[in-house]
N, C-alpha and C positions, 0 to 999 in steps of 0.2 A: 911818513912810513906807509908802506902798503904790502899786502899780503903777494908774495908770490908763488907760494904750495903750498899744497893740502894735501895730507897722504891719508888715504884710507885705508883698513885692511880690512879684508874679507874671509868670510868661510869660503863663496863662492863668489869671485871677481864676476864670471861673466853674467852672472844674475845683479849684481850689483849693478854694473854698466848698466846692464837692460833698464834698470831703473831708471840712473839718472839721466840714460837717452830719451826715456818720456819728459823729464824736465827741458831738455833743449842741447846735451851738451853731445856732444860728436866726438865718441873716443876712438884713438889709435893706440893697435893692442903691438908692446915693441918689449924691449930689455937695452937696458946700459950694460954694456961688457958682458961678464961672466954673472950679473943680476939676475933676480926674476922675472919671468915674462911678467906683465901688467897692462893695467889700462891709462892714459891720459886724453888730457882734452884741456884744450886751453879755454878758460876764462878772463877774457880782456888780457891783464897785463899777469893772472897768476895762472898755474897747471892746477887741476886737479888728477891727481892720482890713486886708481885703488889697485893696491897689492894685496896676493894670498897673506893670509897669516903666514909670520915668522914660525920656526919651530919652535921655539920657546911658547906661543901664543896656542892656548884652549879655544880660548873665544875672541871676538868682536870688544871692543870699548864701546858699552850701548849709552854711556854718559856723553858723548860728543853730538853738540847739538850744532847743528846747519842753520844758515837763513840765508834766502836766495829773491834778490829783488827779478819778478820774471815778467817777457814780456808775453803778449797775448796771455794775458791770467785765466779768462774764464775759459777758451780749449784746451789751457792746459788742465784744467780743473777737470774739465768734461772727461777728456783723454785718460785722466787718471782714473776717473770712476770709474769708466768703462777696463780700465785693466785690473780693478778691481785691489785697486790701493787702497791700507792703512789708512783711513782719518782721524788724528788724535783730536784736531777741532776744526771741525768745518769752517769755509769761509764766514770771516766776519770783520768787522769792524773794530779794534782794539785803539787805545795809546798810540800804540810803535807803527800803526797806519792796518787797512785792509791787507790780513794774513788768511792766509791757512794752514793746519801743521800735519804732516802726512807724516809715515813710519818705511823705513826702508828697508831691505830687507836682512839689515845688519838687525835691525831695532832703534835703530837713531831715528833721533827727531828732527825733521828737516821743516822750517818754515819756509811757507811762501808769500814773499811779498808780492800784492800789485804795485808795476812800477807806475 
């Protein structure tokens, strides 16, 4: 089995993008049919995607947590400070290998792995 989408939603897609464009990912902003406009970017073999909130949706799901094995870790690290991102725990050393965990601008928690 292997993951082929991720949909995210957002208060604000293009702030979101912005985000995970500092992790590395290269979105194209389109719509399927009569859809909402949104962002994707493919990841290997899955898409990631962030849509507006639906109408039915108030808020974000700030309980969906990310983990992202990246490469060049420590520019990416730098890059982030300098944009002046969320650290929920600095780079370290753990179990599950050398992470970091940053906050987006939904409020998710996104780790980062060194590959």
């Amino acid at each position: 089995m292997e993951l082929r989408l991720l949909v995210l939603r957002s208060n604000d897609p293009e702030k979101t993008a912005s985000f995970y464009n500092l992790l590395g990912f290269s979105f194209e902003y389109h719509q399927h049919g009569n859809g909402p406009f949104h962002y994707a970017a493919k990841m290997e073999k899955a898409i990631l995607e962030i849509y507006p909130l639906t109408k039915s949706q108030t808020e974000t799901d700030k309980n969906i947590r990310l983990g992202f094995a990246i490469d060049h870790f420590e520019s990416t690290i730098d890059k982030l400070k300098l944009h002046n991102i969320a650290f929920a725990l600095e780079p370290t050393d753990t179990d599950f290998g050398f992470l970091a965990i940053i906050v987006d601008p939904d409020q998710r928690k996104v780790e980062l792995y060194k590959k």
